[in-house]
C-alpha positions, 0 to 999 in steps of 0.5 A: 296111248293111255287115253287111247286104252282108256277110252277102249276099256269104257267102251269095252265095258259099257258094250259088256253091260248091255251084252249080258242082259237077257232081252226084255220082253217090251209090251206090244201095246203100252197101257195109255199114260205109261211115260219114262222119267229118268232123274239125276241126283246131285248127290256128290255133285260140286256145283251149283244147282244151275250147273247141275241141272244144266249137266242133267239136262245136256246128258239126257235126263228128263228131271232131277231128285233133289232133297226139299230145300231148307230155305228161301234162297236155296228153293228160289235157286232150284225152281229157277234152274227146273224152268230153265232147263225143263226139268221135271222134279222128285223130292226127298222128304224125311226126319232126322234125330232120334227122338221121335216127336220132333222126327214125326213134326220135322218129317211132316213139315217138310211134305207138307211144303213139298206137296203144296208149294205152287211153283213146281208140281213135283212127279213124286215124293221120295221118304227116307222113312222114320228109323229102324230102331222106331217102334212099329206103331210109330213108323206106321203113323208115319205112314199114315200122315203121308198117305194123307197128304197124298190123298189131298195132294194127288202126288204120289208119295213113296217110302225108301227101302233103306239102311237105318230107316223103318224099311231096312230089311226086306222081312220088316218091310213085308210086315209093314207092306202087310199091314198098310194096304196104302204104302207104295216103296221107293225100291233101292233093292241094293240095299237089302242085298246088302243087308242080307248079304245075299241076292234074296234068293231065300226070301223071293216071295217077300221081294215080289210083294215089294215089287208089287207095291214099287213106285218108284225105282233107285237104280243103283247096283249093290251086292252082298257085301255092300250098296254099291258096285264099284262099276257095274260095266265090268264082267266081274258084276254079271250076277248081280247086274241081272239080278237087279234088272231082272227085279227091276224087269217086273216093275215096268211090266207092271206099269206098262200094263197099267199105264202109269209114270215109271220114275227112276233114279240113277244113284250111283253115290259117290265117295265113300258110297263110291269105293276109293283106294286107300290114303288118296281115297281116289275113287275107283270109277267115274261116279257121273259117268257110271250114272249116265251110263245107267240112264242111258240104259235104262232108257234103251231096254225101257223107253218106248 
């Protein structure tokens, strides 16, 4: 009987989510190139990276988001795991620290190998861009050395709308949007609703300039209280479920109509980004579940 009311409640819950969607309006006729790409992220996942990418693969995804490996042995495993399972691939890139010049070397380095290693074309470089507390001026230096390497490299290259990154908030990012007409975002919005304790109702001309710009999508539902709802198929989310696909709604319209690849990143984290209960720190919710469900979401309101 448990399992039993167990099972029904997710499936009560996963039907709920779709349910409480508007229709989105799908274009007739795609632009050529438009293509979907979901990707997983091995954030929280135990196993080794075969084991992943082989879960990634059995689910549903199309590729995988993983940080750049740091050495030799890590990267051989991965691109090993990519061919086997085929797999397509975006990698994290960033700089750590708080003193800029060894940030700026360390960030550079690391996109560098990304882009120009020959054994795997990744779709996309994701960055966890620079800090918050970085002068502007030095954030947008960061910004030009990656535009560069994009430039040479032909593979798009995004900055994350991130807590603690230069990207935190949503009126810095329009400062920077503004000033550098290159920079395309990886659009985490949970975030910003976050940091505004909001839904950005008072800003929505600052969002749709972000959206604008948005290449790249982290999927992962927040709310004004923080980057994550503990499960974004029960009702009690409606809200903030439709505020996020109504966003994310105007980013593929945009694609579609130019026939570009719409990547997207299904983030749910797991604890403590996932809410746990107290002295156990159980989590609340099945992260890989949760994130499967995204997916497959995403895919049925967004697929061809």
């Amino acid at each position: 009987m448990h399992l039993d009311r167990r099972n029904f409640l997710k499936q009560s819950a996963m039907l709920g989510t779709v349910s409480l969607l508007p229709a989105f309006a799908k274009a007739a006729h795609a632009a050529p190139g438009f293509k979907l790409l979901i990707m997983a992220t091995n954030w929280g996942f135990p196993g080794t990276i075969d084991d992943f990418c082989k879960k990634a693969k059995d689910a549903g995804y199309d590729g995988i988001e993983v940080w750049w490996p740091n050495d030799a042995k890590a990267a051989d495993d991965l691109f090993a795991a990519l061919k086997k399972h085929e797999l397509e691939v975006g990698f994290l890139c960033g700089g750590s620290g708080s003193d800029y010049t060894k940030h700026a070397e360390q960030f550079e380095a690391a996109i560098n190998a990304a882009t120009s290693q020959k054994i795997k074309r990744p779709v996309y470089i994701n960055c966890h861009s620079g800090k918050d507390y970085f002068s502007f001026e030095q954030n947008c230096k960061l910004i030009d050395m990656t535009t560069r390497v994009s430039q040479l490299s032909g593979i798009p290259v995004y900055h994350e709308t991130h807590r603690s990154r230069m990207l935190f908030a949503a009126h810095v990012a329009r400062r920077f949007i503004e000033a550098m007409p290159a920079l395309r975002l990886t659009l985490d919005i949970s975030h910003w609703c976050n940091v505004h304790e909001s839904l950005l109702q008072d800003q929505a001309e600052t969002v749709a300039i972000a959206l604008s710009r948005a290449g790249h999508i982290h999927a992962r539902i927040g709310h004004p209280e923080g980057p994550q709802v503990n499960d974004p198929r029960a009702p009690e989310w409606e809200g903030v479920v439709k505020a996020h696909f109504a966003w994310w709604d105007e980013i593929v319209k945009h694609k579609q109509a130019t026939g570009e690849v719409l990547t997207i990143l299904t983030e749910f984290g797991p604890p403590d980004y996932m809410p746990t209960l107290p002295y156990t720190r159980q989590p609340v919710a099945n992260q890989w579940d949760i994130n499967v469900h995204m997916m497959k979401l995403l895919k049925s309101r967004y697929g061809k």
